[in-house]
C-alpha positions in Angstrom: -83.8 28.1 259.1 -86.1 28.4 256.4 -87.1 31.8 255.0 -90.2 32.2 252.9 -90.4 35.5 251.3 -94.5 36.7 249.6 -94.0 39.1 246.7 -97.2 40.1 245.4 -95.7 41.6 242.4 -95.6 40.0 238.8 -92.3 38.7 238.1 -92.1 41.7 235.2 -92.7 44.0 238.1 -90.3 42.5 240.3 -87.7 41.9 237.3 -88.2 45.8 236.6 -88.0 46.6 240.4 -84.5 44.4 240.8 -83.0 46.2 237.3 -83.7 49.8 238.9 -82.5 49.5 241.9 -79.2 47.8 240.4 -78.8 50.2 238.3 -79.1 53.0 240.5 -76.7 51.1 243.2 -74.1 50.4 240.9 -74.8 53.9 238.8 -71.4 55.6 240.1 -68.8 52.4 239.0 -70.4 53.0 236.3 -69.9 56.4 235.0 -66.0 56.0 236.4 -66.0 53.2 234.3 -66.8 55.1 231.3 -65.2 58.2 232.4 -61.7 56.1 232.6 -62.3 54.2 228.5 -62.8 57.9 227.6 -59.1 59.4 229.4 -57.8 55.7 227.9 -59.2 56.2 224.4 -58.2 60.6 224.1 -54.6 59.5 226.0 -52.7 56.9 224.3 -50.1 55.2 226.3 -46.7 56.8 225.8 -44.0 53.9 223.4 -40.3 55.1 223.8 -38.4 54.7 220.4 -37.1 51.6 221.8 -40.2 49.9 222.4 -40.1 49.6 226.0 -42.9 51.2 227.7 
């Protein structure tokens, strides 16, 4: 099968197109990403005295 695909578009417009909708897609990993490097950074792991963790 051969699939042939006409996109009328500039490949700036398509580029742009393809960045949006990635972005909004993958917008929710995202902010949890962030959300979980900020808990990381304002909780530091816990060291005992011994040094085990």
């Amino acid at each position: 099968m051969t699939y042939i695909f006409h996109n009328p578009n500039t490949e700036e417009a398509t580029s742009n197109f393809l960045i949006t909708l990635f972005t909004e897609v993958n917008q929710p990993k995202l902010e949890a990403a962030i959300r979980r490097i900020q808990e990381q950074r304002q909780m530091p792991e816990a060291v005992s005295p011994t040094g085990n963790t």
